[in-house]
LUMLUM-215117 format. One record per residue (C-alpha): z negated, x negated, y negated; residue number from 1. Coordinates in steps of 0.2 Angstrom, whole numbers, plus 5000, padded with zeros to 4 digits. Layout:
BEGIN
    z    x    y pos
    Z    X    Y NUM
...
// end
This chain:
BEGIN
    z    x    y pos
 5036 4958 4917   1
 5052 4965 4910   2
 5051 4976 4893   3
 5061 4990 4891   4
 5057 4994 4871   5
 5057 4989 4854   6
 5040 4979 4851   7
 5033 4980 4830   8
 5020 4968 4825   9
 5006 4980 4829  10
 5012 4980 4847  11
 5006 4960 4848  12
 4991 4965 4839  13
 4984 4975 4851  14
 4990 4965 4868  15
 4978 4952 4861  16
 4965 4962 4862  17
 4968 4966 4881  18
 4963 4958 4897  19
 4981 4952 4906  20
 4978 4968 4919  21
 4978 4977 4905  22
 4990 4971 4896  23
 5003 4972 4911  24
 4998 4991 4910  25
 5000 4995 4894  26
 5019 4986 4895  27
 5023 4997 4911  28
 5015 5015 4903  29
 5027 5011 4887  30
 5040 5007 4899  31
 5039 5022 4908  32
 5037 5035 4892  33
 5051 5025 4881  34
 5063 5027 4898  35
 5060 5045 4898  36
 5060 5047 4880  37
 5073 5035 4874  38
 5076 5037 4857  39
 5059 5043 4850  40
 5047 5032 4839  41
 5033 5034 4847  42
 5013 5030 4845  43
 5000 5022 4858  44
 4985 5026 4858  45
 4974 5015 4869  46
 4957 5018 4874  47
 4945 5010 4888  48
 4938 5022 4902  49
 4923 5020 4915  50
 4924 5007 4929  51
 4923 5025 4939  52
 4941 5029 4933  53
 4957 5023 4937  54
 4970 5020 4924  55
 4981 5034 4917  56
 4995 5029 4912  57
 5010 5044 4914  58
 5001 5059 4918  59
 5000 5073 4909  60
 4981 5068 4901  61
 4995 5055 4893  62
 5002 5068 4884  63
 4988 5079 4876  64
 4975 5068 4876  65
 4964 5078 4889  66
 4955 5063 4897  67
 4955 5054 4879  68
 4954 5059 4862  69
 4948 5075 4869  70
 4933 5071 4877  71
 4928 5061 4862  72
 4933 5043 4866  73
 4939 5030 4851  74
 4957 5021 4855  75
 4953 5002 4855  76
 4970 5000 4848  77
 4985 5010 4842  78
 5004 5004 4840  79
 5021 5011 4839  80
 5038 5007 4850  81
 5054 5015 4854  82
 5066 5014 4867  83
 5084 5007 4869  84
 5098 5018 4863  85
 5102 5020 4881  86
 5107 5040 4889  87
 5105 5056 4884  88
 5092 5064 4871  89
 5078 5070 4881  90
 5068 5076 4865  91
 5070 5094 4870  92
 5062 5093 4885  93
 5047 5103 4889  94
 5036 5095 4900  95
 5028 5100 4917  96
 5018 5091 4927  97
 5019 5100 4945  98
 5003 5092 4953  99
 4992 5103 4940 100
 5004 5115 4936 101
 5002 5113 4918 102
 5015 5115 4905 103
 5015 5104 4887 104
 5025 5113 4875 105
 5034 5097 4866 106
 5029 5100 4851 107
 5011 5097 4856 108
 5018 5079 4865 109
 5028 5074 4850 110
 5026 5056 4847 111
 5007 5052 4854 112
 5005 5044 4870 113
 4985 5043 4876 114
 4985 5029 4888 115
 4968 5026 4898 116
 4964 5007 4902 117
 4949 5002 4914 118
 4938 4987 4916 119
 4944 4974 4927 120
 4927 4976 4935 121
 4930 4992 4940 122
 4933 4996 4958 123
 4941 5009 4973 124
 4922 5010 4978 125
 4915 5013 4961 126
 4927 5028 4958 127
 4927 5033 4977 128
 4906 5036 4973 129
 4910 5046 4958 130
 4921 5057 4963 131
 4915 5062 4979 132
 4903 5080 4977 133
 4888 5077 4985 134
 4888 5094 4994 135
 4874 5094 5009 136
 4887 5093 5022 137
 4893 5077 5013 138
 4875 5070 5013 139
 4874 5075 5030 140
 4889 5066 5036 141
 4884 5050 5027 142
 4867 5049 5035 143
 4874 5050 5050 144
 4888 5038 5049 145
 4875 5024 5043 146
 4861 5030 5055 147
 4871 5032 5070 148
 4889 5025 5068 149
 4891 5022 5088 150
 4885 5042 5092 151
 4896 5048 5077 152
 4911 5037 5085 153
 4911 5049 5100 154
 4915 5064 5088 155
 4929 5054 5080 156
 4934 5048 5095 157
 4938 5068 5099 158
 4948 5069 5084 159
 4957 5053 5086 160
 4964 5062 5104 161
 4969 5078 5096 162
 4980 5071 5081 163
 4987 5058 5093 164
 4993 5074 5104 165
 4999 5080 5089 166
 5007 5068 5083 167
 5020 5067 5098 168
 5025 5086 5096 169
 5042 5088 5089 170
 5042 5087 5070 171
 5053 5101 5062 172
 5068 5096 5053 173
 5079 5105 5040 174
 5097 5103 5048 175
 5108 5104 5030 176
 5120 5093 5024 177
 5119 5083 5008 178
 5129 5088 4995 179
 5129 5085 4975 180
 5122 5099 4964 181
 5119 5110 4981 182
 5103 5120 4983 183
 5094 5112 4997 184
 5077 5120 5008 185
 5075 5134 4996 186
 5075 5118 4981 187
 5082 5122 4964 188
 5092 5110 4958 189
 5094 5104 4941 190
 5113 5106 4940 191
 5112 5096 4922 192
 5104 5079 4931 193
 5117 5083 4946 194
 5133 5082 4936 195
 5127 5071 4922 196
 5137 5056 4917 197
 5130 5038 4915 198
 5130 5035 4896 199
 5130 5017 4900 200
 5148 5010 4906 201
 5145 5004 4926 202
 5150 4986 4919 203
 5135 4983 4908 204
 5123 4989 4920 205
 5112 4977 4930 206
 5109 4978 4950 207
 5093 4984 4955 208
 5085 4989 4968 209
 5071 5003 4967 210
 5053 4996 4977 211
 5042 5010 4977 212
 5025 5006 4985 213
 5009 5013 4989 214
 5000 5002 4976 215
 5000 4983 4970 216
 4983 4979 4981 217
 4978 4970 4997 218
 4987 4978 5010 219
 4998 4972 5023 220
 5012 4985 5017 221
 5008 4980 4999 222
 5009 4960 5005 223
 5029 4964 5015 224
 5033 4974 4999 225
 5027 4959 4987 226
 5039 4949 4997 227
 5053 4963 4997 228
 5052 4959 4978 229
 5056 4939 4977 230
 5067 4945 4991 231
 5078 4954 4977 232
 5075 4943 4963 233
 5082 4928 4973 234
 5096 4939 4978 235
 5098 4941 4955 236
 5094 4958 4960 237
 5082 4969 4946 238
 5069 4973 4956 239
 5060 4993 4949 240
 5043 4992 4957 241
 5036 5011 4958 242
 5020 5014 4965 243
 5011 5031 4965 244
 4993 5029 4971 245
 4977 5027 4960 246
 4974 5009 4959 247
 4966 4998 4947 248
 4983 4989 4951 249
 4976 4970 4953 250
 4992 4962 4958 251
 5000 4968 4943 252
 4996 4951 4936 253
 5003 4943 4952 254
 5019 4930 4950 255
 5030 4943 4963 256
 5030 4955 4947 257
 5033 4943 4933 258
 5053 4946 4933 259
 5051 4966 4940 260
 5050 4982 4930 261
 5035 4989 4936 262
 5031 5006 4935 263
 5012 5013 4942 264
 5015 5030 4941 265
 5000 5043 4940 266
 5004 5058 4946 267
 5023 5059 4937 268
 5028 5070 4922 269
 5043 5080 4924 270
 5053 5091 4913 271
 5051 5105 4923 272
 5049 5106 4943 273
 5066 5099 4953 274
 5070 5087 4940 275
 5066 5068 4940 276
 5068 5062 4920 277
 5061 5043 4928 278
 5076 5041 4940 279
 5088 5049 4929 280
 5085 5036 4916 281
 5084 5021 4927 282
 5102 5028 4935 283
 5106 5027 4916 284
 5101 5011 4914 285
 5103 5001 4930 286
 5117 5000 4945 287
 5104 5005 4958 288
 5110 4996 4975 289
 5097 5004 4986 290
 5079 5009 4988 291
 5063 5003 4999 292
 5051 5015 5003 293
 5036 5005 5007 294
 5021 5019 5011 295
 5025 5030 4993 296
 5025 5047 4995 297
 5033 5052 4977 298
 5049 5042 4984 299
 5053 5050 5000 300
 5049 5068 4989 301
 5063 5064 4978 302
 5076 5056 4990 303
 5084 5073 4992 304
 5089 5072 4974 305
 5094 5054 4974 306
 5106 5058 4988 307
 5112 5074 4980 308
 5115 5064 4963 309
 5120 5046 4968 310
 5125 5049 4987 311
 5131 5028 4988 312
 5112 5022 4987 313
 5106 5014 5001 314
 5089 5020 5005 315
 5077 5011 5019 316
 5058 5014 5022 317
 5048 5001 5031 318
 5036 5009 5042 319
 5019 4998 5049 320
 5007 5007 5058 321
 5007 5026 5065 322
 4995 5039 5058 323
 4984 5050 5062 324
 4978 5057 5048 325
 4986 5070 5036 326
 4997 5077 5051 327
 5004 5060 5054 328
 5007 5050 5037 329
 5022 5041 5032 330
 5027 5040 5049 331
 5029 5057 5049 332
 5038 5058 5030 333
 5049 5046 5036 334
 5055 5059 5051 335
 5056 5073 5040 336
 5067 5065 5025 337
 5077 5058 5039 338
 5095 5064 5034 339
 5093 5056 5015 340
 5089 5039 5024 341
 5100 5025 5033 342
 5089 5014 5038 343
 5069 5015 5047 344
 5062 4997 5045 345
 5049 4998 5060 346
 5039 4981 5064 347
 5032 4986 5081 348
 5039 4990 5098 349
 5026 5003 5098 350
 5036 5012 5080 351
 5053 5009 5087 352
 5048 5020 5104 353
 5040 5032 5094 354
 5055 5035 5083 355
 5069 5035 5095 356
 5062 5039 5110 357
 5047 5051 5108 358
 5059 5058 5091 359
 5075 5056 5092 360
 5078 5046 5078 361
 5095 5037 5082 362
 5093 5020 5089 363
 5106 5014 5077 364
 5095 5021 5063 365
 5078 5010 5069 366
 5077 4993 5067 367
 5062 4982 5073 368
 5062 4967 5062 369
 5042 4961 5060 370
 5034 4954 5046 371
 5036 4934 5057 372
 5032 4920 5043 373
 5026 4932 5029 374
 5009 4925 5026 375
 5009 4912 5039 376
 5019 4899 5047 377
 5021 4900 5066 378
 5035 4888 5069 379
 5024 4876 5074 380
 5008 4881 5084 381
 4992 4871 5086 382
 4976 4874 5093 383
 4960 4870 5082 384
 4945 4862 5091 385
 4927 4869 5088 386
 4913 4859 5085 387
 4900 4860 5099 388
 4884 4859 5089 389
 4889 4873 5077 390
 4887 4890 5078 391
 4903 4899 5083 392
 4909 4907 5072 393
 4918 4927 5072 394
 4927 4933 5060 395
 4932 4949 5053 396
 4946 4948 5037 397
 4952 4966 5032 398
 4951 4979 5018 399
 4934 4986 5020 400
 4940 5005 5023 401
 4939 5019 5036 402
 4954 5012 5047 403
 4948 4993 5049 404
 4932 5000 5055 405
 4919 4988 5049 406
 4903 4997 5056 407
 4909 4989 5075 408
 4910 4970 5069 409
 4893 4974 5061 410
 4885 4984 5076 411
 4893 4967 5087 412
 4886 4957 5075 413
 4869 4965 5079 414
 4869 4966 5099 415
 4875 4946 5098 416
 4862 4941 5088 417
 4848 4952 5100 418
 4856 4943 5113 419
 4858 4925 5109 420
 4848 4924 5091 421
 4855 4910 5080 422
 4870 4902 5091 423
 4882 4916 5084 424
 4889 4917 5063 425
 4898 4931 5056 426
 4911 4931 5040 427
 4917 4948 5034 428
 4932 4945 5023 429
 4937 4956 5011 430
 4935 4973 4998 431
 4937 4990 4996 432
 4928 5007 4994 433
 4917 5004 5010 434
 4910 4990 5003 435
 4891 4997 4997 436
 4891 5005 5013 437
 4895 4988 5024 438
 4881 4981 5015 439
 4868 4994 5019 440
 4872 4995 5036 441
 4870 4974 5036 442
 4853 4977 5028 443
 4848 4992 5039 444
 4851 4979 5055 445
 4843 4964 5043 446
 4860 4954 5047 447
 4858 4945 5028 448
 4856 4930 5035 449
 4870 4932 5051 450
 4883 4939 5042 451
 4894 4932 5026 452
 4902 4944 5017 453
 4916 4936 5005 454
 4927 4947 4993 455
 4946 4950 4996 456
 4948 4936 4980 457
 4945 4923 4991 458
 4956 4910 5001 459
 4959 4919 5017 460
 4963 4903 5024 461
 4946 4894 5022 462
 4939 4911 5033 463
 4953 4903 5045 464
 4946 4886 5044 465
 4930 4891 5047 466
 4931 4903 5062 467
 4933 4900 5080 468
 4937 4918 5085 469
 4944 4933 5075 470
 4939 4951 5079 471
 4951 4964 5075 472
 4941 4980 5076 473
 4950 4992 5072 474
 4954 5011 5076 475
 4972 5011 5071 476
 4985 4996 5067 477
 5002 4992 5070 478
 5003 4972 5073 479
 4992 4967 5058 480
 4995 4950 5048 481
 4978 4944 5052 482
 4982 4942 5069 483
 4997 4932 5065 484
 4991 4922 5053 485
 4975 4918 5066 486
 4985 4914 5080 487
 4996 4901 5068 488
 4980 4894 5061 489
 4975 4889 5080 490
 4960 4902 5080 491
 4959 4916 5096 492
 4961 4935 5093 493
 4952 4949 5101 494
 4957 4966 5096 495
 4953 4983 5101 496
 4969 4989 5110 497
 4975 5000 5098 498
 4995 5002 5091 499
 5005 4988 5097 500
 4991 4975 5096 501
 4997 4970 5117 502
 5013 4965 5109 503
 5002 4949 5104 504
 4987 4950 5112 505
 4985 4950 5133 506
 4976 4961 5142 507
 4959 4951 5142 508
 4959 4949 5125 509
 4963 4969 5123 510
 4944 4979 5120 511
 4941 4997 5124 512
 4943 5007 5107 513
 4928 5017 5107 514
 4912 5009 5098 515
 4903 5009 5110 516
 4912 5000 5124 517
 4922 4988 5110 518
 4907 4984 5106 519
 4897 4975 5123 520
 4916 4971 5129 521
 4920 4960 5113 522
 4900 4952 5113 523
 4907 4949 5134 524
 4919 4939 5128 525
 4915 4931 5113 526
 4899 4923 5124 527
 4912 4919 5137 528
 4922 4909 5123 529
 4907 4903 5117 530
 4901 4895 5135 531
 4917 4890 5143 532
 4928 4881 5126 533
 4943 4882 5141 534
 4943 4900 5142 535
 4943 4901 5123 536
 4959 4889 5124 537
 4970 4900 5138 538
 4968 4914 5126 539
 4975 4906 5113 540
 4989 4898 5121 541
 4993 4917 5127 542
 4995 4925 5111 543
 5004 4907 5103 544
 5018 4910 5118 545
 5020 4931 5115 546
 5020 4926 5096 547
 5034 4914 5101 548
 5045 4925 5110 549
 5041 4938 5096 550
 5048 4928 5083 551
 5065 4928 5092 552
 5067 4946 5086 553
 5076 4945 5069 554
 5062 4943 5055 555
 5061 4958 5040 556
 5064 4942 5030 557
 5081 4940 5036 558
 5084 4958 5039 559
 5081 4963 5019 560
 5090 4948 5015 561
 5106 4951 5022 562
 5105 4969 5013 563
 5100 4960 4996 564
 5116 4950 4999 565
 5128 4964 5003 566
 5120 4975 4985 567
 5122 4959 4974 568
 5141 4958 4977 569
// end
């Protein structure tokens, strides 16, 4: 990972004291404070928080020790850098961090940086548990979800309706041109960061491109945007990796970020509200080519300023799935910010209508390019047997959160095993914050023994190897990997018929969304592939054709890398 700051021997001192998540935090939390603070020698302070925390690393707790040193804690470790000699003095600067509201005179941030750290055991569920109040509706709500999941799904069901109703209303936009130093939607401008001068000569500047992400987890957004990163590193391309959601950040370690400067923000610092001291010093710094929004909301807030400030940057957001939560999601953003981007990066059919037809987005603004070859190879198709004396085997592989729906596969896992004890077995494969509720619900049905459950650390493609079928249950997708990656491994896919699943799935492997009716459709057909190893073949070679023809479309590989190309010249 690259290093932006001058390293004294007590800086080596401490790294060895770290885990390597850790230390990959620490080197982007000094990243980020000696880029905004360039000339300043300043002090880390490191401390070790709760597993039901997440790091913090450029908040405002970074700044007066609120989370730290004032609730008592000890640093683990303490050391001193300082940045580059790179742009203006930013030492008069007071800061404001406009999540909270709360000014830091700069006097009180001189020179100490708190930077929390958490155990690499730590977890979304553990901190998802802690945080949440344990108000009576929410107990309520809970109870309900684990006692009756197929009664609650008729009241989500309702919801689902409405926001999908919503969602295709017209979405307001501000009709204003883009121009430098302007004040925009009511917005003050800093006129300063508008009109400022690169204190670094445009030759010695290296090309980059800015990545900013929702977080460096298991996501399908997060695996494209992991490729988008060797993508520009092939291309001798800096690739400034931004990601603005609490994580414990596992794939910081990863090899895709070993040449990026990476940059986990938690919830930003800025000088004072409509200025942006992060992108102001990596302007500074870097000859910034473009940006890819990949499902980060601080990114698409600030584009207005980038396109105010540095107009030439080619900004493209790649967009996965449609959202019905929070009025719509990034789907939405990306319709909004419209006049500050040049380029939608849709990987659906389903997207790609939304946006132009149901919007208005012009067509020559949408591109669909899907995620073909990302994670699997499907240039060369073929079907994998079953053994007839085995159990058959369903598999469900997925982030164990809301949207993936794990409480069907269970609830199907159930009504098989009522059915035909013993001739069906059940992999759940993957992690995330509904993982102590999976579990009770498995025990609830005593399912110990029917269904494995194997973490998101293991190889996806034994769960592959050893499935016949794979159950994408769903309430909400785009077209996901897993059911690319299946069909390439010669395995079946049914899917609940939700988002542009049809693109890849036929008709009669398509299964009502609702819980109920997902639920004895998919058990119809899974005893159907089970009985008649013919059947289980036609669906197969029907979603191997439709991923065929769908790989003719041009590839988001071969989309970003023609865009790399063209910003490395």
């Amino acid at each position: 990972m690259q290093r932006l700051f001058r390293m004294y021997p007590d800086f080596r001192r401490c790294l060895a004291l770290l885990t390597q998540r850790q230390k990959a935090l620490v080197v982007s939390a000094v990243n980020y404070h000696t880029l905004v603070w360039p000339e300043k020698l300043l002090t880390f302070q490191i401390y070790l928080g709760k597993e039901w925390q997440y790091p913090r690393l450029t908040d405002a707790s970074t700044m007066d020790g609120s989370l730290t040193a004032k609730v008592g804690l000890h640093p683990v470790a303490s050391f001193s850098a300082s940045g580059s000699r790179f742009g203006r003095d930013k030492n008069d600067m007071s800061v404001f961090d406009r999540a909270s509201g709360v000014a830091i005179r700069n006097e009180e941030s001189d020179g100490i940086r708190y930077i929390l750290l958490t155990p690499d055991d730590a977890t979304d569920e553990s901190c998802h548990q802690h945080q949440v109040t344990e108000r009576l509706p929410v107990r309520i709500y809970k109870a309900f979800e684990l006692r009756a999941p197929i009664g609650f799904d008729y009241v989500r069901e309702l919801l689902r309706r409405m926001a999908e109703r919503r969602n295709n209303r017209s979405i307001p936009r501000p009709e204003v041109s883009v121009v430098a130093g302007q004040r925009i939607a009511g917005e003050e401008v800093n006129k300063d960061c508008a009109d400022s001068v690169l204190s670094l000569p445009h030759l010695q500047r290296r090309r980059a491109v800015i990545i900013a992400m929702y977080w460096l987890q298991s996501g399908g957004a997060e695996q494209w945007g992991l490729e988008t990163i060797r993508l520009a590193e092939q291309a001798g391309i800096v690739p400034i990796v931004i990601t603005d959601r609490d994580s414990q950040q596992p794939w910081i370690t990863g090899v895709a970020c070993g040449a990026a400067l990476v940059l986990p923000l938690s919830r930003p610092i800025e000088p004072h509200p409509g200025a942006v001291p992060v992108l102001g010093a990596l302007y500074e710094r870097y000859d910034i080519r473009g940006i890819l929004i990949h499902h980060c909301q601080w990114m698409y807030d600030q584009l207005s300023w980038v396109k105010r400030t540095h107009p030439e940057t080619y900004v493209v957001d790649s967009l996965h799935i449609l959202e019905y939560v929070m009025r719509g999601g990034f789907p939405r953003q990306a319709v909004l910010h419209d006049q500050w981007i040049d380029l939608h990066h849709v990987i659906s059919p389903q997207l790609e209508h939304w946006m132009v037809r149901v919007h208005n987005i012009p067509a020559d603004k949408v591109v669909d390019a899907p995620l073909i070859g990302l994670t699997a190879n499907s240039a060369a198709l073929r079907y994998k047997e079953r053994g007839s004396a085995s159990p058959f085997v369903v598999s469900f592989i997925g982030r164990m959160a809301r949207q993936k729906r794990p409480e069907a596969f269970i609830l199907l896992a159930r009504y098989l095993e009522n059915k035909r004890p013993g001739a069906f077995r059940f992999i759940m494969h993957g992690s995330g914050e509904m993982d102590g509720f999976v579990d009770r619900l498995i025990h609830r049905y005593h399912l110990e023994q029917v269904i494995e459950r194997r973490s998101g650390a293991a190889p996806v493609a034994r769960t592959y190897g050893d499935g016949d079928a794979l159950v994408v249950s769903s309430i909400n997708e785009g077209i996901t990997l897993t059911t690319i990656e299946a069909i390439s491994a010669g395995v079946p896919v049914l899917s609940a018929d939700v988002g542009s699943q049809g693109t890849l799935v036929p008709p009669v492997g398509l299964l009502p969304r609702l819980t109920a009716s997902f639920v004895s459709s998919a058990a119809k057909a899974l005893m159907r592939m089970a009985d008649r190893e013919p059947d289980r073949r036609r669906l197969w070679e029907d979603e191997a054709r439709r991923l065929v023809e769908f790989s003719k479309l041009q590839s988001a590989d071969a989309l970003f890398s023609k865009l790399f190309e063209q910003w490395s010249k």
